[in-house]
C-alpha positions as CSV (number, residue, x, y, z in Angstrom):
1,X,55.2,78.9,-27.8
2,X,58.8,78.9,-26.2
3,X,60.6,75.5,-25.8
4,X,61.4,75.6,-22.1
5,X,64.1,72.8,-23.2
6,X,66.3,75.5,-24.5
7,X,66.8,76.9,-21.5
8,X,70.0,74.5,-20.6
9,X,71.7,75.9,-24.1
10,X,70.5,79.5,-23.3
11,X,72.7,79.0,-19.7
12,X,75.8,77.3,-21.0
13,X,75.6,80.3,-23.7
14,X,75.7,83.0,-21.5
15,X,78.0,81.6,-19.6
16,X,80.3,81.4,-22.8
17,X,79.5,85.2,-24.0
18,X,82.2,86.9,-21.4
19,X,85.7,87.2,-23.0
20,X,87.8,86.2,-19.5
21,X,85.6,83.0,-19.2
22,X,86.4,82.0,-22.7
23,X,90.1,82.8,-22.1
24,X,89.9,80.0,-19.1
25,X,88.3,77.8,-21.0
26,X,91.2,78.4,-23.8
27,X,94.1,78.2,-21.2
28,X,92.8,74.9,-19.4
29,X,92.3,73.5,-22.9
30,X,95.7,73.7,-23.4
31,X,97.3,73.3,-19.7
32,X,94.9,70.6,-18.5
33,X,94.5,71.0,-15.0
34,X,95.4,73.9,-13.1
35,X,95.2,75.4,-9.3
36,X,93.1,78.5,-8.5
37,X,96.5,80.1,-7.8
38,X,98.1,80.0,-10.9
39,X,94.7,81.1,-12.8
40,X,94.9,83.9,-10.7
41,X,98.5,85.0,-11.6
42,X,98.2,84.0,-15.4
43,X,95.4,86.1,-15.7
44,X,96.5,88.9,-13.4
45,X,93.0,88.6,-12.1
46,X,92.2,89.0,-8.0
47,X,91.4,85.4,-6.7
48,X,88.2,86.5,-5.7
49,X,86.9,87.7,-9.0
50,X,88.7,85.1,-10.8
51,X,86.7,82.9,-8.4
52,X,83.3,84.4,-9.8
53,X,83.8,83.5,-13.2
54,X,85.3,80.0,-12.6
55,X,82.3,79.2,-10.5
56,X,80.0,80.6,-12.8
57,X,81.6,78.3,-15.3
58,X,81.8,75.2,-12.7
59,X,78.0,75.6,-12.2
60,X,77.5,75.2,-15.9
61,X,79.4,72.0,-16.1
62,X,82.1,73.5,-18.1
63,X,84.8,72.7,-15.8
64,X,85.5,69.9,-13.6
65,X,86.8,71.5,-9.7
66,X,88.5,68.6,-7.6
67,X,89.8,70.2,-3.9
68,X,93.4,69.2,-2.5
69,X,93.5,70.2,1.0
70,X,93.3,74.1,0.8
71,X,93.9,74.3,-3.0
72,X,90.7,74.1,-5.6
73,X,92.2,72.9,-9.3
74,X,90.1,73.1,-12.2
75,X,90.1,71.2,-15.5
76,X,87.6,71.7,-19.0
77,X,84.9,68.9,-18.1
78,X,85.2,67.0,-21.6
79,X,82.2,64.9,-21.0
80,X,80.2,68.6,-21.1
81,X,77.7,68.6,-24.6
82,X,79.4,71.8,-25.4
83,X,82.9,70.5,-25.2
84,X,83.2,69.7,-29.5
85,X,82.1,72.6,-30.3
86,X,84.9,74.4,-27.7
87,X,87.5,72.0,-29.3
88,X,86.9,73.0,-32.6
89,X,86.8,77.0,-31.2
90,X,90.1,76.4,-29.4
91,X,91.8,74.0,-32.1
92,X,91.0,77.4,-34.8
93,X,92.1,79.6,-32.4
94,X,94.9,77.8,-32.0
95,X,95.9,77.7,-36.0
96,X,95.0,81.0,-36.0
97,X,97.7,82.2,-33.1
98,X,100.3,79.9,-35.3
99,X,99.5,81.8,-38.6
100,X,99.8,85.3,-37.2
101,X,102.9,84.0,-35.3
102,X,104.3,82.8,-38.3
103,X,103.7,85.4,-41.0
C-alpha cells in the first residue's frame, strides 16, 4: 500500500531535482531578498523562463513572493519543513566553495 502522505515530500522533491532551481534557492540563501529583475540578470536567464522555475518553486512553499507595485521580489520561505535540510546543503556548499577557493 502507498502512503498517499508522501506525496507533499514527493512535490517539494521534484521541485528541488532541477540544478537552476537549486542555484536560486542557493543565491537567495545568501542575498536574502531579491527582485525578479536581478534574478533574471544574475542568472542570465529570460524573465519569462526564470519566472517558470521561481513559480514552480513559490507554489511549493520554497520561497516567499511579496509584490511592490510592478516588481515581484522573492525570498527562501524559512518557515518551509525543508528549509534545515537546505541550510545544511547551502552552509556545505558554502565551505565547500571556500576550500576550493582557498587551496
Amino acid at each position: 500500500m502507498i502512503d498517499s502522505s508522501f506525496s507533499n515530500y514527493a512535490t517539494c522533491f521534484k521541485a528541488l531535482s532541477d540544478k537552476l532551481r537549486l542555484n536560486i534557492l542557493f543565491y537567495l540563501y545568501q542575498n536574502e531578498e531579491k527582485c525578479v529583475c536581478s534574478l533574471s540578470e544574475y542568472f542570465a536567464t529570460a524573465q519569462s523562463a526564470l519566472s517558470y522555475h521561481l513559480k514552480i518553486l513559490t507554489d511549493n512553499g520554497l520561497l516567499i513572493k511579496r509584490q511592490e507595485a510592478v516588481w515581484n521580489f522573492y525570498s527562501l520561505n524559512k518557515e518551509h519543513f525543508l528549509f534545515p535540510m537546505l541550510k545544511t546543503i547551502f552552509k556545505n556548499q558554502v565551505k565547500a566553495q571556500i576550500n576550493t577557493n582557498g587551496k
